[in-house]
N, C-alpha and C positions, 0 to 999 in steps of 0.2 A: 706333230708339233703345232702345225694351224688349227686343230681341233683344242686341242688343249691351251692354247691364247685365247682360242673364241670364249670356254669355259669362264675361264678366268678373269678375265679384262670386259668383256661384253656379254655373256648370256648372262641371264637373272640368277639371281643364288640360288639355293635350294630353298626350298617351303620350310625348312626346321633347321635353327643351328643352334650348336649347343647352348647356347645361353637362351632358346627358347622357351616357354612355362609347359610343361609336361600334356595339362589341359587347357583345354576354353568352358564357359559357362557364360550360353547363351538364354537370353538377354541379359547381359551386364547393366547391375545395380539401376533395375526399371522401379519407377514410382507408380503406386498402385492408389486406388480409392479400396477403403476398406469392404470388405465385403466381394474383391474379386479375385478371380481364378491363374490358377498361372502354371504353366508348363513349361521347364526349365530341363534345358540339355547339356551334359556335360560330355565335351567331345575330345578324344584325347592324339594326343600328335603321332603321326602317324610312325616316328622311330621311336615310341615309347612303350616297351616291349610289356603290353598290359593291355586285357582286351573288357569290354563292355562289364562282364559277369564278375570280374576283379574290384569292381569301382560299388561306391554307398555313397547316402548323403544325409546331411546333417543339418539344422536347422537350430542357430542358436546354441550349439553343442549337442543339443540331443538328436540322436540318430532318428532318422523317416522311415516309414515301416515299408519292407519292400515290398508290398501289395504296391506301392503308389509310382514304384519304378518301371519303366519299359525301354526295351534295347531296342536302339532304332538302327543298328548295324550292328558292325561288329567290335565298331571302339567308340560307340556314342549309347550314354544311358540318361533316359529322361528320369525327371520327378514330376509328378502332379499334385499343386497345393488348393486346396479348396475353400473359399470362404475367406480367404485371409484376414486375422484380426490386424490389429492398429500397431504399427512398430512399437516393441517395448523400450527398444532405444531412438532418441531422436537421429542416432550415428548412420542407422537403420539395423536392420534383422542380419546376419548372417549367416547367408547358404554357400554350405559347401560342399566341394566334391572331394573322396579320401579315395585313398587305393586300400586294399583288402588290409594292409597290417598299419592302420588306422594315419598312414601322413596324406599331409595335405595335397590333392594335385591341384586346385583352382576356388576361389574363391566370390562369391558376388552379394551385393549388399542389398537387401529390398526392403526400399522406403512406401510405408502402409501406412494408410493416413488418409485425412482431410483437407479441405481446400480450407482458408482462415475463413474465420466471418467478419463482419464489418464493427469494428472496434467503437465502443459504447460509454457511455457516460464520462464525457471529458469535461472533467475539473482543474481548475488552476487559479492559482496566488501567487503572490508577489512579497516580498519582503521588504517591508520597507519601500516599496519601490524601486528598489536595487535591481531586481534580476526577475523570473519567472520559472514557476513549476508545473510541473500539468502532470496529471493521470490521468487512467482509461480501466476501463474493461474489457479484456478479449470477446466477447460476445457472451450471448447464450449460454452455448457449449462451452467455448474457451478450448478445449484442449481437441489439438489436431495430431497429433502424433508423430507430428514432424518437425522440424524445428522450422521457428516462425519467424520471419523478423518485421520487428516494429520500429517504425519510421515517424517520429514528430516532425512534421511542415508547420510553416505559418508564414503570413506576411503582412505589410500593410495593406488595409482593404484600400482597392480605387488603384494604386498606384504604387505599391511594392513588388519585389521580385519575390520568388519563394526561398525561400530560407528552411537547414536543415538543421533540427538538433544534432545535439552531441554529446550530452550527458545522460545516459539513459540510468536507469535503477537505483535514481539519488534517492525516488520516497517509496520505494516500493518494485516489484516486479516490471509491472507495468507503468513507468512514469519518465520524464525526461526534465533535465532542468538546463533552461538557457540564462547564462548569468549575465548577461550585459547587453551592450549596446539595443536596448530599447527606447521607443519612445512615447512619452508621455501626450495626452489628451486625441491619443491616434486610435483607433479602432481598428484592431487586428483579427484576422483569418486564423485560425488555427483547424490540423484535423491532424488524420491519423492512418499508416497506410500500413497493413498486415499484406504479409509474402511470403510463399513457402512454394516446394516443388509444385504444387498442385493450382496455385493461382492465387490473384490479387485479390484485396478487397480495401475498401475505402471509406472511413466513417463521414457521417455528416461534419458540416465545417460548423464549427463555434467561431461566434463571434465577442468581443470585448475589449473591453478598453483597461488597460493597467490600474486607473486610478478606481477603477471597481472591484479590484478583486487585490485589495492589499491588505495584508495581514501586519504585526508588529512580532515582534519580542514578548515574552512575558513579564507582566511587571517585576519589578525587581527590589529589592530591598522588602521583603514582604515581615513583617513583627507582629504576633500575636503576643498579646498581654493578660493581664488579671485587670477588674475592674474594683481596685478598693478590694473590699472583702465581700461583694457582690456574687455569690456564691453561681448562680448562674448566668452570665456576662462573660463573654469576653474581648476587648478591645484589637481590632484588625488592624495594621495602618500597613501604605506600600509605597513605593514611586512610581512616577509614570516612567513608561519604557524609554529608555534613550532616545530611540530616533522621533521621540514626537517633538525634542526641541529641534531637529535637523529640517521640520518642514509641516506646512499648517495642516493639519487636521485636531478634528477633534474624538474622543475614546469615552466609550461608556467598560464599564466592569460588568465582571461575575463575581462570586463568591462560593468556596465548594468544601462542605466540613466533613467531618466523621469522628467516631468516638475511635477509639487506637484498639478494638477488640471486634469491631465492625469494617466487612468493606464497603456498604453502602454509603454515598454521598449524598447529603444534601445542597440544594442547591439555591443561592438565593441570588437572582435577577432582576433584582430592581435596585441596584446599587449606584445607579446613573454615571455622572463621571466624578464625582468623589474618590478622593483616595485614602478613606477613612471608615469607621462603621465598627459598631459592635453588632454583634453574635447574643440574642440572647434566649430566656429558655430553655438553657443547658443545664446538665446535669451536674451535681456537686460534686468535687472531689472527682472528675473526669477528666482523662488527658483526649485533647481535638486534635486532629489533625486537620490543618487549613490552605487550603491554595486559590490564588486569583489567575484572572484571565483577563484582556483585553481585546475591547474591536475596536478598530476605528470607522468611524463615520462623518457623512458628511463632507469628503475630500473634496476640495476646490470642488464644491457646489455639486460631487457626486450624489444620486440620489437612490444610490443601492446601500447594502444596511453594511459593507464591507463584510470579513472573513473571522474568526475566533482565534487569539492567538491558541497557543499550546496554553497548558498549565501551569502555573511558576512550581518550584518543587514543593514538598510537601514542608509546613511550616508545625510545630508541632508548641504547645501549652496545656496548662491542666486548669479546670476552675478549682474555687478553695473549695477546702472538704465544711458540709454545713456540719453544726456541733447537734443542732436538733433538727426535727422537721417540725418546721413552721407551719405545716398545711397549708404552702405556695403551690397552686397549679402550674405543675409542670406540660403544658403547652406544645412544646417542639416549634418554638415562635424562632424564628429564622433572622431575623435582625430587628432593629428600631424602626426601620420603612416600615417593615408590612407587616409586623411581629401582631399578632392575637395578644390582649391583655385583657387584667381584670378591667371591668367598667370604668372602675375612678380614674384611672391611669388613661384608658382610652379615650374620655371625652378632655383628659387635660391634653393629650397629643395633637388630639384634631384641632379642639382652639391654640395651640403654640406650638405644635411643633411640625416640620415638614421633612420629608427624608430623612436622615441622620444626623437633624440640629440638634448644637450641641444645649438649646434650649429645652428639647423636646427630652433629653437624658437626664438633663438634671435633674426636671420637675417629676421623671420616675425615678430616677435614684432618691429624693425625697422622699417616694412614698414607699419604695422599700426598703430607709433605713427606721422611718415610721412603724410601718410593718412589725419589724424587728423589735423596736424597744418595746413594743408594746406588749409581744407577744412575752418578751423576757420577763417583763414587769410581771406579768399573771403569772411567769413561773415561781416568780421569786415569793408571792405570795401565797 
């Protein structure tokens, strides 16, 4: 009776109780660098009526060839894996050990892989001023074959604590977006910290100030028109983006065309801050498709050239179909700034007109409805 109280109350239990796992599979889910070696043992409990020559292993589902196995008793069977490639899952690999009529006795996960590299080309804007966004590049390589995680820091330079993002893959894979409590004419710290089983790494810190790196909206209200019966013309107008009444700065444009049967764009760049401009040069009887863009610049006395917004959507018009051909040089003249023209036209522009004055239009819509009667006049004769 005192034997059997000591069992039960005070000696240690038995090594195996029924709710134990049949086997072990030693080393349990090891992290590897690709390209090494590994010898895995499956050992099985010692009331599990199944000996070494019963047991196989599997990799991934597919069975390992038993050339790679060896019994190292009489209830333990090794595997030996050579070379390991790079986890196909970030979950990692799964090896297992089966009994001879294929269930499962033990299970272990091998995570194959790389250590991160140091996280590269960190971009970032502001909207408005509102909030901030940043991307990256995972390195060189980029792919570790493990699951990585990426950490956006920053803080104020001098005299801030570090701060962690929280909205990661708002513009992409690799990005993060902190929407508020920033501060303006501060010059902040930013970097970037990759981790995974195999180790750290740490990008360079970027530095910047908010009011350098702000972006807008795209202009809005964008209208493309006909010009008169100006066969190739046509009239652009937009509004400036909302938040430019919310706070001073000032915005230069873009201008981006194409014909509706083309995806090439053209692009015309010297639009200044006008919110006006025709297109000219085009084809008769053509549908354009048109979109602007905005940067601002010059923010409280910034002296970076600011960000490009997005595109406004596509805005779509056709010029009139011409009835003859006039034998007008068709050009691919890009607007009234910078448009190529015939000579008479171009030394009246230079003496009167500048950018896309609405002086500098007239005095060539004169000379091509000139042009015109002229030309009809010899027909009619």
């Amino acid at each position: 009776a005192q034997h059997q109280t000591l069992h039960n109350g005070f000696l240690p239990p038995p090594s195996v109780s029924p709710a134990a796992d049949p086997a072990v599979i030693s080393p349990q889910d090891p992290t590897l660098l690709i390209g090494s070696s590994l010898v895995a043992t499956c050992t099985l409990s010692p009331d599990f009526p199944l000996k070494a020559e019963d047991l196989y292993w599997t990799l991934n589902g597919r069975r390992l060839p038993a050339a790679s196995y060896a019994a190292l008793g009489p209830s333990t069977l090794s595997v030996a894996l050579a070379r390991l490639n790079g986890s196909r899952q970030q979950s990692g690999d799964n090896l297992v050990c089966h009994s001879r009529d294929g269930g499962i006795l033990a299970g272990s996960c091998l995570y194959v892989g790389l250590p991160p590299e140091k996280p590269v080309n960190i971009t970032c804007w502001s909207k408005n001023m509102k909030d901030l966004t940043c991307k990256w590049a995972p390195g060189t390589e980029g792919e570790t074959f493990l699951h990585t995680n990426y950490t956006l820091k920053y803080k104020r330079r001098w005299y801030g604590q570090d701060n962690t993002c929280q909205e990661y893959h708002t513009a992409g894979t690799y990005s993060c977006h902190i929407p508020k409590d920033l501060a303006l004419f501060t010059p902040y710290e930013i970097w970037v910290e990759a981790s995974n089983r195999l180790g750290v790494a740490v990008s360079d810190v970027v530095m910047l100030d908010i009011l350098d790196v702000v972006t807008t909206d795209p202009p809005s209200d964008v209208h493309v028109s006909r010009v008169g019966d100006l066969e190739d013309q046509l009239s652009v107008r937009w509004s400036s983006p909302p938040a430019l009444k919310d706070f001073l700065f000032q915005a230069k444009y873009q201008i981006q065309y194409r014909v509706e049967d083309s995806s090439e764009w053209k692009v015309v760049d010297d639009v200044g801050n006008q919110t006006s401009c025709r297109l000219a040069g085009l084809r008769p009887g053509t549908v354009y498709f048109v979109q602007v863009r905005c940067n601002p610049f010059s923010i409280y006395g910034s002296k970076k050239a600011g960000i490009w917004s997005d595109w406004s959507n596509p805005t779509a018009a056709s010029t009139p179909r011409s009835g003859a051909n006039f034998g007008f040089p068709r050009l691919g003249a890009k607007s009234c700034s910078c448009s190529s023209r015939p000579s008479l036209f171009t030394a009246l522009r230079r003496k009167h007109a500048y950018g896309c004055s609405n002086l500098g239009i007239k005095l060539y819509d004169q000379w091509r409805v000139w042009l015109q009667k002229s030309h009809k006049t010899r027909n009619q004769v």
